[in-house]
DRENKOL-714692 format. One line per field, with one value per residue (C-alpha): residue number from 1; x, y, z. Coordinates in steps of 0.1 Angstrom, whole numbers, padded with zeros to 4 digits, always signed. Example, Ala and Ser with C-alpha at 12.3 -4.5 7.8 and 13.67 -1.06 7.14 Angstrom:
num 1, 2
px +0123, +0137
py -0045, -0011
pz +0078, +0071
//
This chain:
num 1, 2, 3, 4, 5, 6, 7, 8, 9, 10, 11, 12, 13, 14, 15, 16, 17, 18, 19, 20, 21, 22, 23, 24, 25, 26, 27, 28, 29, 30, 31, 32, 33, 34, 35, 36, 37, 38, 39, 40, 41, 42, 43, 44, 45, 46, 47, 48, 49, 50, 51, 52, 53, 54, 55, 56, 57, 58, 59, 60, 61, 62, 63, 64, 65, 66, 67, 68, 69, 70, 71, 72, 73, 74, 75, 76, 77, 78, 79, 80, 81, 82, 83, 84, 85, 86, 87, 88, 89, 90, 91, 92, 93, 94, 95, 96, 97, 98, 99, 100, 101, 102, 103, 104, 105, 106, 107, 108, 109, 110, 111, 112, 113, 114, 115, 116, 117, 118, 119, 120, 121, 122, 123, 124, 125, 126, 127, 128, 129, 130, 131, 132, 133, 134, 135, 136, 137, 138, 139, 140, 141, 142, 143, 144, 145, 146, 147, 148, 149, 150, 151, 152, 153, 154, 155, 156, 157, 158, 159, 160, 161, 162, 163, 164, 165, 166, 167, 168, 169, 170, 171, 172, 173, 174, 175, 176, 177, 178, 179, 180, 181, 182, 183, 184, 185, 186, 187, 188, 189, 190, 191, 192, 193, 194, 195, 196, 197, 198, 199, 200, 201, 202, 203, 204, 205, 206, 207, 208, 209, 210, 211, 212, 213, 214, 215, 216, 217, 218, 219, 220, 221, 222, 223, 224, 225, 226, 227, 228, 229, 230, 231, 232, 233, 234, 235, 236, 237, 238, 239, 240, 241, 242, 243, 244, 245, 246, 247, 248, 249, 250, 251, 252, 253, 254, 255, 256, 257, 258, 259, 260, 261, 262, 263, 264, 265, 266, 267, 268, 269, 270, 271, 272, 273, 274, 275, 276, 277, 278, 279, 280, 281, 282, 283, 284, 285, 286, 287, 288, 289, 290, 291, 292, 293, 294, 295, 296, 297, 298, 299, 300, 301, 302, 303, 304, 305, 306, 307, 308, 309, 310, 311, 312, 313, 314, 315, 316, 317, 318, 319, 320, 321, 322, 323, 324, 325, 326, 327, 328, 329, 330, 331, 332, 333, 334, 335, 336, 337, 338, 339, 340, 341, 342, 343, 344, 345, 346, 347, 348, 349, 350, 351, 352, 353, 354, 355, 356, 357, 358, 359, 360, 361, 362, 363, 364, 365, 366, 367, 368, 369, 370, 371, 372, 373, 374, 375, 376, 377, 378, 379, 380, 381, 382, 383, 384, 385, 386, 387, 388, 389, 390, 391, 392, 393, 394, 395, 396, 397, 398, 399, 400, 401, 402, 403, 404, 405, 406, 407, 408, 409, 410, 411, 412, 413, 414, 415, 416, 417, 418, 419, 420, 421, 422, 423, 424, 425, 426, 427, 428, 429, 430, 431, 432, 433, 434, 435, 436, 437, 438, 439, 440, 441, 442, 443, 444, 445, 446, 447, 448, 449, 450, 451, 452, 453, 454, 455, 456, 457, 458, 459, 460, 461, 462, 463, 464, 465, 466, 467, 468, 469, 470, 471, 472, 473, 474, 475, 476, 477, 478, 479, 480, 481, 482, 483, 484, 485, 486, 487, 488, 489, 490, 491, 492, 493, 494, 495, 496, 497, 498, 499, 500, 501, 502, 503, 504, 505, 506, 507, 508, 509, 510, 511, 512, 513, 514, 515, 516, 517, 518, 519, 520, 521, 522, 523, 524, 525, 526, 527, 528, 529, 530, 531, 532, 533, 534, 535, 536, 537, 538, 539, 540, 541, 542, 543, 544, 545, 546, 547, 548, 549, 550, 551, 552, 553, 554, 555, 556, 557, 558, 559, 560, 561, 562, 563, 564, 565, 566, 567, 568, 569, 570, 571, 572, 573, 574, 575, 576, 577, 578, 579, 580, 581, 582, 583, 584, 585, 586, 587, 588, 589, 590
px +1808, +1809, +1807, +1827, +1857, +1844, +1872, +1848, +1858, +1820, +1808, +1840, +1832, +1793, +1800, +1828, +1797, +1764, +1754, +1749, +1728, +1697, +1722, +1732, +1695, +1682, +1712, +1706, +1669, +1679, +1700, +1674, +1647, +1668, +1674, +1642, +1629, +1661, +1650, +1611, +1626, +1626, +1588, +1579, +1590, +1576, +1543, +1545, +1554, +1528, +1501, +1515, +1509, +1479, +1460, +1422, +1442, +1471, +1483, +1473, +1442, +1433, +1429, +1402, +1422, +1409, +1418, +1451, +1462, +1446, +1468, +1499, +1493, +1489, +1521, +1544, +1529, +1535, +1570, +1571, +1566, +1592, +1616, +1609, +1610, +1643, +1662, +1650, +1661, +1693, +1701, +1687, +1716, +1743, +1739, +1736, +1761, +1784, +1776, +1778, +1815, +1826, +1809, +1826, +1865, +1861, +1851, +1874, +1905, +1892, +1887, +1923, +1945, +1925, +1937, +1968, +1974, +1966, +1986, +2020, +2052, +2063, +2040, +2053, +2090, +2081, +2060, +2068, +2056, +2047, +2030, +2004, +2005, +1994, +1968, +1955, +1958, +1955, +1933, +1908, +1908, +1903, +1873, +1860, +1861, +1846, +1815, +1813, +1803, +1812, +1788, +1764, +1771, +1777, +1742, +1725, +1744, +1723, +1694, +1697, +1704, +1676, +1647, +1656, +1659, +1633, +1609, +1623, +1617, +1580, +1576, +1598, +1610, +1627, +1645, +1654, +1676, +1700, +1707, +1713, +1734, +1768, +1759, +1774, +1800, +1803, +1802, +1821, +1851, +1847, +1847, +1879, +1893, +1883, +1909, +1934, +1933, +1927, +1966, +1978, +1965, +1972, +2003, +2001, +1992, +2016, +2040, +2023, +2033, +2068, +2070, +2055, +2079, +2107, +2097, +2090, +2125, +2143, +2118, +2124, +2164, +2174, +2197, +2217, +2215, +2229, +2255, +2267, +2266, +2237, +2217, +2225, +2220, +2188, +2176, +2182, +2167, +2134, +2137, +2140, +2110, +2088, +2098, +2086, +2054, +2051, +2060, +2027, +2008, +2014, +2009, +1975, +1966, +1979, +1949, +1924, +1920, +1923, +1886, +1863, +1873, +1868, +1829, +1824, +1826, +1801, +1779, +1782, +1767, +1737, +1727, +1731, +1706, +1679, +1686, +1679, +1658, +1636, +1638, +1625, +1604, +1585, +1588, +1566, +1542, +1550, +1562, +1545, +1564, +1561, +1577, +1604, +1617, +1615, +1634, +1661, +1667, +1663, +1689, +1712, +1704, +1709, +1741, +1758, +1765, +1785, +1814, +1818, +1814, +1856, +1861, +1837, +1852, +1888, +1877, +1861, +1888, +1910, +1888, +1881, +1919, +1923, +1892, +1910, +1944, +1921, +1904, +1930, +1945, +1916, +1914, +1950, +1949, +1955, +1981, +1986, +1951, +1935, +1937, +1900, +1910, +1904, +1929, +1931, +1967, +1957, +1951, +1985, +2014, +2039, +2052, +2070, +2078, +2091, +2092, +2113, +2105, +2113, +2115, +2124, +2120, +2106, +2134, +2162, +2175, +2166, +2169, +2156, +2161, +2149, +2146, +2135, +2134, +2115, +2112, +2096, +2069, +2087, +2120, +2147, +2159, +2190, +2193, +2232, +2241, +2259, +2241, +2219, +2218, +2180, +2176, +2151, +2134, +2126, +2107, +2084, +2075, +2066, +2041, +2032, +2047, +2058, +2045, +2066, +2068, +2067, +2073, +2053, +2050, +2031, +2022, +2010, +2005, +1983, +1996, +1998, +1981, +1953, +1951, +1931, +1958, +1952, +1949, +1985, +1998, +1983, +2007, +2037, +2058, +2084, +2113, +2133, +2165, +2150, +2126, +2098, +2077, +2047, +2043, +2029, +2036, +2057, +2032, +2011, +2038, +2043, +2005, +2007, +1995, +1972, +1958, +1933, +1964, +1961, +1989, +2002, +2005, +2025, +2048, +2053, +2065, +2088, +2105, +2107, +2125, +2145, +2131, +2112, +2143, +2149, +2111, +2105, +2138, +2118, +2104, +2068, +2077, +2052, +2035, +2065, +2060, +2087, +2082, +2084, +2102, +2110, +2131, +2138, +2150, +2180, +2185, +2190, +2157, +2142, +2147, +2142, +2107, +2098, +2111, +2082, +2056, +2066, +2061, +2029, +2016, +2019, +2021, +2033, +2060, +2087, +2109, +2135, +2154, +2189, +2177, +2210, +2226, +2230, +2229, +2262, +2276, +2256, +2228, +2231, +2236, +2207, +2187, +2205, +2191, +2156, +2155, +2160, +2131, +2114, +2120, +2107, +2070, +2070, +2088, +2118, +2132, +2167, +2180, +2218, +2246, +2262, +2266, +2268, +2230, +2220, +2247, +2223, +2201, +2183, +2192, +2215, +2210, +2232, +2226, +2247, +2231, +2199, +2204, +2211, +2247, +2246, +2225, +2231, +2240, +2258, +2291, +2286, +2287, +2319, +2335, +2324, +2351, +2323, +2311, +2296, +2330, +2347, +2320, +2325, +2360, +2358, +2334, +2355, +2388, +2405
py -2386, -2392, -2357, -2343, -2362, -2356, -2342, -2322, -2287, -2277, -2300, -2288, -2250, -2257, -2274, -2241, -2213, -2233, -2200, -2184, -2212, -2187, -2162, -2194, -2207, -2169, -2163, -2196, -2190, -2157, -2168, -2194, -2171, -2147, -2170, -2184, -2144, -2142, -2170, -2154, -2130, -2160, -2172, -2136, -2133, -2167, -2155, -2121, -2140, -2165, -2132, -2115, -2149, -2162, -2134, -2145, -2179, -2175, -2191, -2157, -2153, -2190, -2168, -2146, -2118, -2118, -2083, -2083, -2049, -2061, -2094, -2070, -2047, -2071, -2095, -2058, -2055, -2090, -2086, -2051, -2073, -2104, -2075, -2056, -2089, -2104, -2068, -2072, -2102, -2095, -2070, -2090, -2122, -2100, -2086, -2122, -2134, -2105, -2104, -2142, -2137, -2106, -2128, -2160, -2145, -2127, -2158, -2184, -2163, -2150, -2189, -2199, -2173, -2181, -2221, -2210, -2194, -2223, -2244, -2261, -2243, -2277, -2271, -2234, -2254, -2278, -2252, -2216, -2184, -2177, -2207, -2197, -2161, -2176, -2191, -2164, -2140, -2154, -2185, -2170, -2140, -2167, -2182, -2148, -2142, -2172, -2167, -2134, -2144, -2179, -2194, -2172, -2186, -2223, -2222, -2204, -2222, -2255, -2241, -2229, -2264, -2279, -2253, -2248, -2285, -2294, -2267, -2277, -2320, -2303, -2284, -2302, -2330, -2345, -2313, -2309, -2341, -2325, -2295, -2319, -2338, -2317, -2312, -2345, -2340, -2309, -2318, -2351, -2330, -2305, -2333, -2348, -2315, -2304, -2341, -2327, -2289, -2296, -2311, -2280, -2255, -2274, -2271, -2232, -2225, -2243, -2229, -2192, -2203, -2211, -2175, -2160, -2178, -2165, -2128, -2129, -2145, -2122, -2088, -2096, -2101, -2075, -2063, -2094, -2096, -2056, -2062, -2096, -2076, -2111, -2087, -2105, -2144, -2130, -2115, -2149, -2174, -2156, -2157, -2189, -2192, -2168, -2189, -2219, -2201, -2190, -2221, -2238, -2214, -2217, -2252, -2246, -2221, -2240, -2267, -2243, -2224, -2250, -2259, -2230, -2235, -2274, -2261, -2236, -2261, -2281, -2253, -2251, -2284, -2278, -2245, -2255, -2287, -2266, -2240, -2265, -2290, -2266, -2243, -2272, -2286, -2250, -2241, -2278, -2264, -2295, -2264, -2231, -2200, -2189, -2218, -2224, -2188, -2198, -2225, -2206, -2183, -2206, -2226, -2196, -2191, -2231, -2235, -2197, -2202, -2230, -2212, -2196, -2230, -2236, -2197, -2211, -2243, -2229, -2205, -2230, -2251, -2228, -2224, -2260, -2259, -2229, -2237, -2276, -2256, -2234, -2255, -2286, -2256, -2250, -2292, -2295, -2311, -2289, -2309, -2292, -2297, -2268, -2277, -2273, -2258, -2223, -2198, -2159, -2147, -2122, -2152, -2176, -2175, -2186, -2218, -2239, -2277, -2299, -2337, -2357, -2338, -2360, -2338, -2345, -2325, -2344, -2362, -2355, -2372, -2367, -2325, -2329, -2358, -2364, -2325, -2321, -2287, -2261, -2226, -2208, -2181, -2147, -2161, -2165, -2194, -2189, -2212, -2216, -2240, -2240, -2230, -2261, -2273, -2274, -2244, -2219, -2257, -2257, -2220, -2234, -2258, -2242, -2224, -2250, -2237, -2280, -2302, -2328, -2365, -2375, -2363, -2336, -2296, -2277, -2243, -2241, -2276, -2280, -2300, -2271, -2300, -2295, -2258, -2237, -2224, -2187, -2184, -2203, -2179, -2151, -2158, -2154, -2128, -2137, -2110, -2128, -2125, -2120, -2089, -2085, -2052, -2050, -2017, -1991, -1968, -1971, -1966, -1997, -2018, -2012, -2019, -2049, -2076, -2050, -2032, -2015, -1997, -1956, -1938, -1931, -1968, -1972, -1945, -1962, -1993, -1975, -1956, -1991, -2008, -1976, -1966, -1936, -1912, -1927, -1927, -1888, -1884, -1897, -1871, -1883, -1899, -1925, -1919, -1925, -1955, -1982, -1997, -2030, -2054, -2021, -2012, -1976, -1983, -1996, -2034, -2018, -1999, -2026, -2045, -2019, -2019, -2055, -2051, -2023, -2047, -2075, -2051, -2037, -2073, -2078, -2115, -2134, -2152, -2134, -2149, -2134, -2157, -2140, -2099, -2090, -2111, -2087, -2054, -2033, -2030, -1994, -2007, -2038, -2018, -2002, -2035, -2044, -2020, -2019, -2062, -2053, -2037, -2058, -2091, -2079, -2103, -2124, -2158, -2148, -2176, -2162, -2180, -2160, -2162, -2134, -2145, -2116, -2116, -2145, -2136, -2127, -2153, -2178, -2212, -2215, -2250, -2258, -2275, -2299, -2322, -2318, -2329, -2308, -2314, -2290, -2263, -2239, -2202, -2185, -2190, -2223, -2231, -2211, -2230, -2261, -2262, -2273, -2262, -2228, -2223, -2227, -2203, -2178, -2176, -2169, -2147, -2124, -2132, -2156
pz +1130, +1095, +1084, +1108, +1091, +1060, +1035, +1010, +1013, +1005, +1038, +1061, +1048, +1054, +1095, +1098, +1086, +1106, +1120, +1091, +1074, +1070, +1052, +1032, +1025, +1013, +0989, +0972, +0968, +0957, +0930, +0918, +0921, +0900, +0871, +0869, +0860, +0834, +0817, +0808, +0779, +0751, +0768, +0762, +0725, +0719, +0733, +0713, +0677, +0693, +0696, +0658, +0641, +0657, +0669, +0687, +0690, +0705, +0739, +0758, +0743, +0759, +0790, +0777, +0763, +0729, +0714, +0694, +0716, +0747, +0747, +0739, +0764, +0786, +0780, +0779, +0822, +0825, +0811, +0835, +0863, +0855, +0849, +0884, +0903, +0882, +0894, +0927, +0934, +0914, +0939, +0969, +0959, +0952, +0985, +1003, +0989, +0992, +1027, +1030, +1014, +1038, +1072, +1062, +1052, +1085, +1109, +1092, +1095, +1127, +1139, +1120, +1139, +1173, +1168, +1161, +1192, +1206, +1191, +1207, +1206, +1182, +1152, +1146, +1146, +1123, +1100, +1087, +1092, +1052, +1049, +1077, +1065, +1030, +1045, +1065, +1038, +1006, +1009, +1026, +0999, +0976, +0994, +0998, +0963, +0947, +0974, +0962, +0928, +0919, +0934, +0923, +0890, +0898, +0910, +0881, +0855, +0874, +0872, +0837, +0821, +0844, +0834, +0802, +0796, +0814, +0790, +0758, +0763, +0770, +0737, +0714, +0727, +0696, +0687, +0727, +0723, +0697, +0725, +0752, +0732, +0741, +0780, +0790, +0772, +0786, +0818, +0819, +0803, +0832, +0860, +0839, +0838, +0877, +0888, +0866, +0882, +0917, +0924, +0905, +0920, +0950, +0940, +0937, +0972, +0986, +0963, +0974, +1011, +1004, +0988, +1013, +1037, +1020, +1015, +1054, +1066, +1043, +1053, +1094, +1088, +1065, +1088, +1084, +1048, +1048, +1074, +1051, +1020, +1005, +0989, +0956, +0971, +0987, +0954, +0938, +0963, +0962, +0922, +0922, +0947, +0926, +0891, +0908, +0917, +0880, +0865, +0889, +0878, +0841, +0844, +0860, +0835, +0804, +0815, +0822, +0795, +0771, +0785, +0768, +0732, +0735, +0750, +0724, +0696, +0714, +0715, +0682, +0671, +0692, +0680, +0646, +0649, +0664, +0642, +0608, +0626, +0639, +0609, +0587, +0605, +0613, +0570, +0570, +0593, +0618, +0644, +0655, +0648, +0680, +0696, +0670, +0679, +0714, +0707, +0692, +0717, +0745, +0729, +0736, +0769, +0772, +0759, +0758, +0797, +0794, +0777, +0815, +0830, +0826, +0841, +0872, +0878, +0882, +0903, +0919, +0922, +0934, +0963, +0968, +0976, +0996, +1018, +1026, +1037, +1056, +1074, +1075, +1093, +1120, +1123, +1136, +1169, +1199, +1214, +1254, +1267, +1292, +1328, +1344, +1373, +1376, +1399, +1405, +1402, +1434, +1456, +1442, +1468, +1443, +1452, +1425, +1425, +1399, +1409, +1381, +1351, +1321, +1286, +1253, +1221, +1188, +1175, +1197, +1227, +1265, +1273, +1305, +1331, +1366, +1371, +1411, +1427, +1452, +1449, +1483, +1472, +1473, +1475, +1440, +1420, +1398, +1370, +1354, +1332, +1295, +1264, +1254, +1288, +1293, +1311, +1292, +1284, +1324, +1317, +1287, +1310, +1335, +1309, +1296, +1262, +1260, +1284, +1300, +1289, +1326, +1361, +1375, +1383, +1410, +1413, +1451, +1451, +1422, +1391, +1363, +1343, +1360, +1362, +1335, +1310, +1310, +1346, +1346, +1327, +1341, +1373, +1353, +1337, +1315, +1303, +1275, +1261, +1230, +1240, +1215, +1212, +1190, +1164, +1188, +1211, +1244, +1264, +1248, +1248, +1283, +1291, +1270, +1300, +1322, +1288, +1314, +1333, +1339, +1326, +1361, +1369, +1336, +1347, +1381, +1364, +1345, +1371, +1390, +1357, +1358, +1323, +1330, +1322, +1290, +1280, +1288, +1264, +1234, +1208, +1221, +1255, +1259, +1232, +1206, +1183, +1188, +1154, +1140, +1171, +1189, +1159, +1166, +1203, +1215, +1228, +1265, +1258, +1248, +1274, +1305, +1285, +1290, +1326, +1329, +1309, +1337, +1365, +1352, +1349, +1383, +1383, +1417, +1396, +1374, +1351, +1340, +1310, +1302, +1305, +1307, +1287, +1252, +1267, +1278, +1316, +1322, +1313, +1329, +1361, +1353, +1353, +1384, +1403, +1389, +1394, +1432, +1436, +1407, +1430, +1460, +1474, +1442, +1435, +1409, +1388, +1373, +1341, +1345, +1315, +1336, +1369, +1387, +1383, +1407, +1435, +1457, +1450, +1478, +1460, +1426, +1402, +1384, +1353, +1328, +1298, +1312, +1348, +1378, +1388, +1416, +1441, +1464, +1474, +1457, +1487, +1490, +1450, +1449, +1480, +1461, +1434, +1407, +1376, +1389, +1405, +1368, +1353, +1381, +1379, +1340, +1345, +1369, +1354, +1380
//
């Protein structure tokens, strides 16, 4: 349980990518593998000086290669193979971890989005569309980047200090103390500096997601900032967004790169000690030549990497952060829990019940209260009431978009609690005020619940959502692209299409929230006349601004600060002198 709640982003990435452990374990042995080959150069020109110098006694020759030439010719195939193998295995991790990098961006944005889906209707109201895009996009770039070579280089620059180090306290262990001397330093200054970095770059990302945000609002309503003439304000809200992105940034950066000049001085003292120490102590014939020049350039190849050791800790860093959004993201508790009842939407007769329904957004008062009502499969349900009444509220529970704080709902007598969510929602078809259409063609649009529909049943459920005549009009009929929200298509068009997606769908309930609330009188008709066949063997609920709508309708509630106030036929409401007698008579100009 304990690492399940554990908050290190390298443990939570680890738990998120278990599948791929065997990718993991290969590109780490890779990249040790790798280094240990690219650190034999010095070994090799400390044998070769060790060969030059002392000929039938050097180290190689302690194998039984006495010859001069034959020790040569051998340590030159030796260094043939280290250089074959240290390729090899070059190639073999950046491929692992390339692949590890490309596997791992896919599956954690993959996973992300699928949780957000999931998620209650409540956390996209309390977050923000850039914020999530930020995440999707950008943080999981930034993971995919630092797997893609920094930590490649997190893991060599390890292994470095521990072989090297390990190899110098063997040959020289007094002169090895004066190159290890820096490293703590080194690497206490780099822990100091990673507590310092890691709130400022959180900092940035969150900053990137308010950015984000911002661009996105202002992209998906530049209508209303043309038709408001805001072009200006716009221009300056998002500069002042993007300056407080820069001004994180800079602060992040100022920090960071202040690191690799502090290490090169460091550096510095080292390689100078081994270069006089050694040098001294090898001119009094207390050192070998052979190992002094391996001293000198293993020094290098100490010391020289940790110059990049500030570049790979940012980057680091700035993944650390991104993969805690990430996945903070993925750990967000789902809060409307799938029902384990599973139902076909063939075999559902469409009866609806709500028994007391109690519902209350977060933060505001009572929406809903005591809400009790029948609807008969295949018969209609209209739903009046003023604007903030409760009544699309009723809808999203229904789908379970919310669930209620008490009180219960049947769908043929089983508590939608109960039932499995998709196959809930399966059994409805909703047509909202608000119609969205996805970038695509009509025709994809239309087939957007029953993907697997022919073309022929497409064009059925246009002609029933009287939409067929305007379809054929387009310059590619059902194959012309609607774009962005349906963009290029009129609001009546728009709608007549999500009449034809409902129909298509085939559900035994439709819900129809406010169709015809935005669109003119003709096309209204239209709608009208297409709902009539539409309606027919399924159970219709009717949420009506214009009343006109639900005349016909086999029970009318009424509805008024959340409670229903009244129900009935459409007659009987009128004859009643109440609230839908008021809202009629406006309507119709009495």
């Amino acid at each position: 349980m304990r690492l399940i709640n554990n908050k290190n982003p390298i443990v939570r990435l680890y738990l998120n990518l278990r599948e791929e452990r065997s990718l993991i374990l290969f590109a780490f042995l890779s990249s040790i593998i790798n280094k240990i080959l690219d650190l034999a150069p010095p070994v090799i020109i400390g044998l070769a000086v060790d060969i030059v110098v002392k000929e039938q006694n050097s180290w190689i020759a302690s194998l039984g290669i006495k010859e001069v030439p034959n020790q040569l010719i051998f340590l030159a195939f030796a260094s043939g193979i280290v250089w074959s193998a240290e390729s090899f295995f070059e190639y073999l991790y950046s491929v692992l971890w390339r692949n590890l990098a490309q596997i791992s961006q896919h599956k954690l944005r993959i996973k992300a989005y699928k949780h957000i889906q999931e998620l209650d209707m409540a956390f996209f109201e309390n977050d923000n569309t850039g914020r999530l895009l930020s995440i999707l996009n950008d943080d999981v770039n930034q993971l995919e980047r630092f797997l893609d070579q920094g930590a490649n280089q997190l893991i060599q620059l390890f292994i470095t200090v521990l072989i090297i180090g390990g190899t110098m306290i063997f040959v020289a262990p007094k002169i090895a103390l004066f190159a290890f001397l820096p490293i703590p330093l080194i690497f206490l200054g780099s822990i100091r500096f990673q507590r310092k970095l890691s709130p400022k770059y959180k900092d940035v990302r969150n900053k990137a997601g308010l950015l984000a945000s911002r661009l996105n609002n202002n992209l998906s309503g530049i209508l209303t900032i043309k038709s408001f003439t805001k072009e200006n304000w716009e221009l300056n809200r998002l500069n002042k967004e993007s300056l407080a992105y820069q001004r994180s940034n800079k602060a992040a950066i100022k920090l960071s790169s202040a690191f690799i000049p502090l290490i090169r001085f460091a550096i510095l003292f080292a390689f100078i000690a081994i270069l006089l120490i050694g040098g001294f102590q090898t001119w009094n014939k207390v050192l070998d030549v052979g190992t002094y020049s391996f001293l000198v350039f293993i020094t290098q190849r100490l010391l020289w990497p940790l110059t990049t050791l500030g570049h790979v800790l940012d980057d680091f860093q700035r993944s650390m952060a991104s993969i805690n959004r990430v996945i903070d993201l993925i750990d967000t508790p789902i809060k409307i829990k799938d029902g384990k009842i599973k139902i076909s939407s063939k075999k559902i007769k469409g009866d609806v019940r709500f028994e007391n329904v109690n519902f209350n957004y977060p933060g505001r008062d009572s929406t809903l209260k005591n809400i009790t009502f029948e609807i008969q499969n295949n018969s209609t349900l209209g739903i009046v009431g003023l604007t903030g009444s409760g009544k699309s509220t009723i809808i999203k529970l229904l789908l379970r978009i919310y669930d209620s704080n008490n009180g219960l709902i049947f769908l043929d007598n089983i508590p939608i609690k109960d039932i499995n969510l998709k196959d809930l929602r399966k059994c409805i078809s909703l047509v909202s005020q608000e119609t969205y259409l996805f970038h695509g063609t009509v025709e994809e649009n239309i087939a957007y619940g029953a993907t697997s529909s022919k073309i022929k049943d497409i064009v059925k459920a246009s002609k029933i959502a009287e939409a067929h005549k305007f379809i054929e009009q387009l310059p590619d009929g059902y194959k012309t692209i609607v774009g962005e929200r349906g963009q290029r298509l009129s609001g009546g068009q728009r709608q007549r299409i999500a009449l034809a997606r409902a129909v298509l769908k085939d559900a035994p309930i439709l819900i129809l929230d406010e169709a015809t609330a935005s669109v003119d009188n003709e096309t209204e008709v239209l709608i009208q006349k297409s709902l009539s066949k539409i309606t027919k063997e399924r159970t219709t609920i009717v949420i009506a601004h214009r009343l006109s709508t639900i005349k016909n309708a086999d029970n009318i509630i009424v509805i008024d600060k959340g409670k229903i106030i009244e129900s009935g036929k459409h007659d009987f409401l009128l004859n009643n002198k109440n609230v839908y007698s008021d809202l009629w008579n406006v309507q119709v100009g009495i």
